[in-house]
C-alpha positions in Angstrom: 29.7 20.3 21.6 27.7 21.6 24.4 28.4 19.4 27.3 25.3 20.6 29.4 23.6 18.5 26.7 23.1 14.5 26.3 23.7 12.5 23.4 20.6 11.1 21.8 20.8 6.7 20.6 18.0 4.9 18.6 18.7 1.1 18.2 17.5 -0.8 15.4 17.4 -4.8 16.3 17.1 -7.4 13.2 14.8 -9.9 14.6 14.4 -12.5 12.1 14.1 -16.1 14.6 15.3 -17.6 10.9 18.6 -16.1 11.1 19.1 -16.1 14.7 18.9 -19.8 14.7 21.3 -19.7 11.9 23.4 -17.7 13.5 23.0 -20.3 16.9 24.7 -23.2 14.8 27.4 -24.7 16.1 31.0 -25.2 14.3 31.8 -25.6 11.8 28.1 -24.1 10.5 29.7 -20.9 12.3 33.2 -20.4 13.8 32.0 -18.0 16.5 28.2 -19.0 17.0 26.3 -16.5 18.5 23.2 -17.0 19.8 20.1 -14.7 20.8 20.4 -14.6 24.5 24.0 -14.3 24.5 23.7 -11.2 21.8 20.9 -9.5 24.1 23.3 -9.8 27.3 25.9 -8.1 25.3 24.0 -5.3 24.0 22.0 -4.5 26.9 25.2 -3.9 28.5 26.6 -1.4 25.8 23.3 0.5 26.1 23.6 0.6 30.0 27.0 2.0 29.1 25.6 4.5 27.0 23.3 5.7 29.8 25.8 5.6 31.9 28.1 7.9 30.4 26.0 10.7 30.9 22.9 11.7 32.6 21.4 13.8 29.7 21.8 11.2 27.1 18.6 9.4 25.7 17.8 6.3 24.0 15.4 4.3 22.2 15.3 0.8 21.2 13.0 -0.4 18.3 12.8 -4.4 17.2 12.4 -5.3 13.4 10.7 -9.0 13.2 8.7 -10.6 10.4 6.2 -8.4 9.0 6.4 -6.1 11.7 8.5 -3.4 13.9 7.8 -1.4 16.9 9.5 0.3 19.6 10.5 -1.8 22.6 12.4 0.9 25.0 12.1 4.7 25.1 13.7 6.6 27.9 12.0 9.7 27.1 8.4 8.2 27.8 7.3 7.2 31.2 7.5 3.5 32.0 4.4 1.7 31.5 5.1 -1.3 34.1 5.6 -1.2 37.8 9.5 -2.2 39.0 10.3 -4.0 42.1 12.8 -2.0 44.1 16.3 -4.2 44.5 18.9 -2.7 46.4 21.5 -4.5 44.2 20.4 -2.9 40.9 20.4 0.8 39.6 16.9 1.3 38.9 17.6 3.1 35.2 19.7 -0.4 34.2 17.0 -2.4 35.3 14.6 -0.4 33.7 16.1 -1.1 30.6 17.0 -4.7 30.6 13.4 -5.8 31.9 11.6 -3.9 29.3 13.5 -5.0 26.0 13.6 -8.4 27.0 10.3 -8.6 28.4 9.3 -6.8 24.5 11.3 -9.0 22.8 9.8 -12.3 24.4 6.0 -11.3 23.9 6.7 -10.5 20.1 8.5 -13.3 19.7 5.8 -16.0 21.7 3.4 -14.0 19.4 5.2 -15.0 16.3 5.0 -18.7 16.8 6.8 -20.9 14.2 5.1 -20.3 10.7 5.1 -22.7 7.6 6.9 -19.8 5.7 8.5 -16.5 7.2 7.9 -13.0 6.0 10.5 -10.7 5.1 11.6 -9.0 7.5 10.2 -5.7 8.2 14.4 -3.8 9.2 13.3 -0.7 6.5 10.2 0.0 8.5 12.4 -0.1 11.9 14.5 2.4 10.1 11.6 4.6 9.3 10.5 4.9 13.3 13.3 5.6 14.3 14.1 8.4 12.1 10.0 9.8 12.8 10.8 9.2 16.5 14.0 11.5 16.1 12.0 13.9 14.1 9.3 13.9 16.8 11.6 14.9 19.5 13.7 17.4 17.9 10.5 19.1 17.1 10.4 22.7 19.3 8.4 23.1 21.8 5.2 25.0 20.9 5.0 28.4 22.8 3.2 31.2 22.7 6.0 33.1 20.5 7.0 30.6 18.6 6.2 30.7 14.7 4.8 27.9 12.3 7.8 27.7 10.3 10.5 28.2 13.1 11.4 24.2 12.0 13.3 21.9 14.3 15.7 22.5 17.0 19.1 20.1 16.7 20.2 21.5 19.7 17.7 19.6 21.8 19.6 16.2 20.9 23.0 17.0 19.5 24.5 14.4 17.3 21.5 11.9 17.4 22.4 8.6 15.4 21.3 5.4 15.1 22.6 2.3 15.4 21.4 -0.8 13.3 21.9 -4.4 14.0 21.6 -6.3 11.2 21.5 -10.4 10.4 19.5 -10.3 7.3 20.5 -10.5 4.0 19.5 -7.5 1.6 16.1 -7.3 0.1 16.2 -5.8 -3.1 12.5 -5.2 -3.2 13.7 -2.3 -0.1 16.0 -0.2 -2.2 13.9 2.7 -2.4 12.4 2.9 0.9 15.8 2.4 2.7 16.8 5.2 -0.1 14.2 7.7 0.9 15.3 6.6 4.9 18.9 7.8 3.5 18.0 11.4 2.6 15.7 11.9 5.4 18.7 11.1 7.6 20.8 13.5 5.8 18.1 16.6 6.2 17.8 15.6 9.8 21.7 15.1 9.9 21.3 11.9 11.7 24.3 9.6 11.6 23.4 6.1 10.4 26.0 3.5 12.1 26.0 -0.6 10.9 27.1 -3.6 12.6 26.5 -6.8 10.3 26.3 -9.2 12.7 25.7 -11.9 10.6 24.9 -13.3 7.3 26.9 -11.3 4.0 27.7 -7.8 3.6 24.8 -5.7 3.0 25.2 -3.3 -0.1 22.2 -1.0 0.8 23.3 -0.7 4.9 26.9 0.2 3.8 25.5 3.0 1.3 23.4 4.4 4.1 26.5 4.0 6.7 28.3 6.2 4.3 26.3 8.5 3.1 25.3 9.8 6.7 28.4 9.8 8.0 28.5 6.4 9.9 30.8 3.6 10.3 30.0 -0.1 8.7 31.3 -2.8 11.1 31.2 -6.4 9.6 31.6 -8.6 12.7 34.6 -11.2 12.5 34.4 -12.6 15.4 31.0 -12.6 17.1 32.3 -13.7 20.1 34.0 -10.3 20.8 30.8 -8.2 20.0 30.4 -6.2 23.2 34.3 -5.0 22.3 33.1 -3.9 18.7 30.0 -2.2 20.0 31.9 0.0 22.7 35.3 0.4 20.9 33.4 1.7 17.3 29.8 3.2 18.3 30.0 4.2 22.0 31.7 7.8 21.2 29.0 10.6 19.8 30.2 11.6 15.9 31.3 14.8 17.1 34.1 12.7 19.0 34.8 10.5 16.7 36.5 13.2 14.6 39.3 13.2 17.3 39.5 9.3 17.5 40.8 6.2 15.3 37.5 4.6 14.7 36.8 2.1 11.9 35.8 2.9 8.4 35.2 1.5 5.5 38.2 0.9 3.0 35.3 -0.4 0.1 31.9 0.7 -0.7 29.4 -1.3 -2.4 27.6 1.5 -4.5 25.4 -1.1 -7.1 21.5 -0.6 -7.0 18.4 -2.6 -8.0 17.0 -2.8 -11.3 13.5 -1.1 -10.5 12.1 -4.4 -13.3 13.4 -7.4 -11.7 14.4 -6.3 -8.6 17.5 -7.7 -8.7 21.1 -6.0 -7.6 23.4 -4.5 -10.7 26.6 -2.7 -11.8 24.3 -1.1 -14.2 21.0 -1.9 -15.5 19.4 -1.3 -19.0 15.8 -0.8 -19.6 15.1 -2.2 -23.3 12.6 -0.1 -25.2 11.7 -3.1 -27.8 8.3 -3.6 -29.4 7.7 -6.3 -26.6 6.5 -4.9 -24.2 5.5 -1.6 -25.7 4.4 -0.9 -21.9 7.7 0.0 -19.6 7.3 -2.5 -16.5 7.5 0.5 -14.1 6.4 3.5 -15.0 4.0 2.2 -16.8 4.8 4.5 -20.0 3.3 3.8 -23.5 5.8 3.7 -26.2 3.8 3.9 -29.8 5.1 1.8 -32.2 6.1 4.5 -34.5 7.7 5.8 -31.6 9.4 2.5 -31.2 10.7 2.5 -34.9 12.1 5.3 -35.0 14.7 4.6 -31.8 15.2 1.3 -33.7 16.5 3.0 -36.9 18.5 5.9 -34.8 20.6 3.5 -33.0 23.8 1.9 -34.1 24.1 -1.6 -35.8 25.2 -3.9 -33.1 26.5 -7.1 -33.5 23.9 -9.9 -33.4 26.6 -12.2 -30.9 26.0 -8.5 -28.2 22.8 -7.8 -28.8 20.6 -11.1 -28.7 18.9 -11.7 -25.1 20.4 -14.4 -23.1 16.9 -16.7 -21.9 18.7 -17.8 -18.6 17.0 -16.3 -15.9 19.4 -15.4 -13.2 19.8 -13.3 -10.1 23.6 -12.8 -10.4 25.1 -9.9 -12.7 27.1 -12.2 -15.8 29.9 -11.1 -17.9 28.8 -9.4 -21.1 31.4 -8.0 -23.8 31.4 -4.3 -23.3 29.2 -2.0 -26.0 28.3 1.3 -26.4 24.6 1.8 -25.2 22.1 2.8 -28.0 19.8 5.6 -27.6 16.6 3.1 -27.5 18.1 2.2 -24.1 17.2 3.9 -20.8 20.4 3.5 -18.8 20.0 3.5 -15.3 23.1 4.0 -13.5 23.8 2.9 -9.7 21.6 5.6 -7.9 24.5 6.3 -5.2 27.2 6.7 -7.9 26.3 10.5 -9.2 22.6 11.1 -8.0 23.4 10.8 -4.4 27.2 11.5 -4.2 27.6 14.7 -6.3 29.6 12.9 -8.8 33.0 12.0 -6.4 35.6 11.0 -8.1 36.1 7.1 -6.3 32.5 6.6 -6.5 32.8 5.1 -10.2 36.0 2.8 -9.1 35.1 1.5 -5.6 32.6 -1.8 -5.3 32.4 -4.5 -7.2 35.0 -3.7 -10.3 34.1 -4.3 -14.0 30.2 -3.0 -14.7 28.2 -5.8 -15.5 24.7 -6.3 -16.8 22.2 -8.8 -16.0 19.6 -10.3 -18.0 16.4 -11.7 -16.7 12.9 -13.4 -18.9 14.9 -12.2 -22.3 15.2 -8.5 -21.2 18.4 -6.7 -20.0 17.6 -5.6 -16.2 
């Protein structure tokens, strides 16, 4: 690593004033509540330390609330609000602290307290971050420089980002925070987690892995600023020379692209009705549709009839041999993403399951 150069930090913040106030409650609601302010005093002094640890190193904050995300902090464009000079205060720290917090206020004033709360918009803070990264890794143009001279890593070695998460998954996100995965990996930008609160997320610990991060489940919120300096502090090219936390277990299920809803492994049933697959919106003739009927196997009626209970959680089926009417779409980290490894099959959630939804396997 070239020590005349910084470190680059973006910082995603999950905003949702739903969760936060959640995650507020008192025992026994929580063990270790953790409220808002308490969680911004604590991370605005890990991104002071990072700062601090070098003059070169940059950072940029962006804030994921309800329908909407946007950058709060950058440090490498100027400040658009006048600081009072305090001789007790190191102008850079201040600079910091006044400008997330004042961000975060305004947005969250702005918000108010309606009837029903959008889903949170975490993917689309994602997305910035990773363009904002992209934007200043990009060369700059000189006279000598070519069009397809492409992007210089060397400006920001080892730029990462850091996302702090309270929501639970939406499976309705699993291909945008998908497409957010292999942009990372082109721009070899390291993708860190810390679940603050609420369950594990399957899609965050997929993108912590397949960037080279580290997935942090908090334990005890009360020790945050700890976790946040002991795991994420230290750039990924020193990490490779300390013991920082990894993940023993990976959650690799995906959604069904149908029902939106998170399986093992998910079936697409090519039956009569619809003839019209939900997705891609493919014809299948009915002739088309008699013929796969005929080619596949007999299956017993007791494994093959559709179960009418509409539910989001993956039930126990008795296991059977997929016919070749049915499209099987595997989880999309197992061998699309991960080249076929040889834990990715074993490590998550155990047994396959399927799910069924309205009468059709998802």
């Amino acid at each position: 690593m070239d020590d005349s150069k910084g470190c680059h930090l973006s910082v995603v913040i999950d905003l949702s004033p739903t969760q936060w106030h959640l995650s507020a409650d008192a025992p026994p609601a929580n063990v270790y509540p953790l409220p808002l302010n308490i969680f911004l005093a604590q991370l605005l002094a890990f991104l002071n330390a990072h700062i601090a640890s070098k003059h070169e190193n940059t950072l940029a904050v962006f804030g994921a609330f309800p329908g909407k995300s946007m950058m709060l902090y950058s440090s490498t464009d100027p400040a658009t609000q006048d600081q009072a000079i305090d001789a007790n205060s190191y102008l850079p720290f201040k600079l910091v602290d006044s400008t997330i917090i004042t961000r975060i206020m305004e947005e969250l004033d702005e918000l108010g307290e309606p009837a029903e709360e959008v889903p949170n918009s975490l993917v689309s803070a994602l997305t910035k971050a990773l363009c904002y990264i992209n934007r200043v890794t990009l060369p700059t143009p000189s006279p000598s420089s070519k069009p397809g001279d492409g992007h210089d890593l060397s400006i920001l070695p080892d730029p990462r980002i850091l996302v702090l998460s309270v929501s639970p998954d939406l499976s309705t996100s699993y291909i945008p925070i998908m497409n957010a995965i292999f942009s990372a990996q082109k721009l070899k930008v390291t993708i860190d987690i810390c679940q603050v609160y609420g369950p594990d997320s399957v899609f965050l610990q997929q993108a912590a892995h397949l960037t080279g991060g580290s997935y942090i489940f908090l334990e005890r919120r009360d020790a945050l600023l700890q976790y946040l300096i002991m795991s994420f502090l230290s750039p990924p090219s020193i990490r490779k020379v300390l013991s920082v936390p990894t993940q023993d277990r990976i959650d690799f299920r995906a959604a069904c692209f149908c029902h939106k809803n998170i399986v093992d492994i998910g079936f697409y049933s090519v039956n009569p009705f619809p003839s019209v697959q939900l997705v891609g919106k493919t014809k299948f003739p009915m002739k088309t549709l008699q013929r796969l009927n005929a080619a596949r196997p007999m299956l017993s009626a007791a494994s093959w009839a559709p179960s009418r209970s509409a539910s989001s959680t993956p039930q126990a089926r008795p296991a059977a041999t997929p016919a070749p009417g049915l499209i099987s779409a595997t989880n999309g980290a197992n061998a699309a993403l991960l080249g076929g490894l040889p834990h990715s099959a074993t490590i998550g959630s155990g047994t396959p399951r399927t799910a069924t939804t309205n009468g059709y396997r998802a």
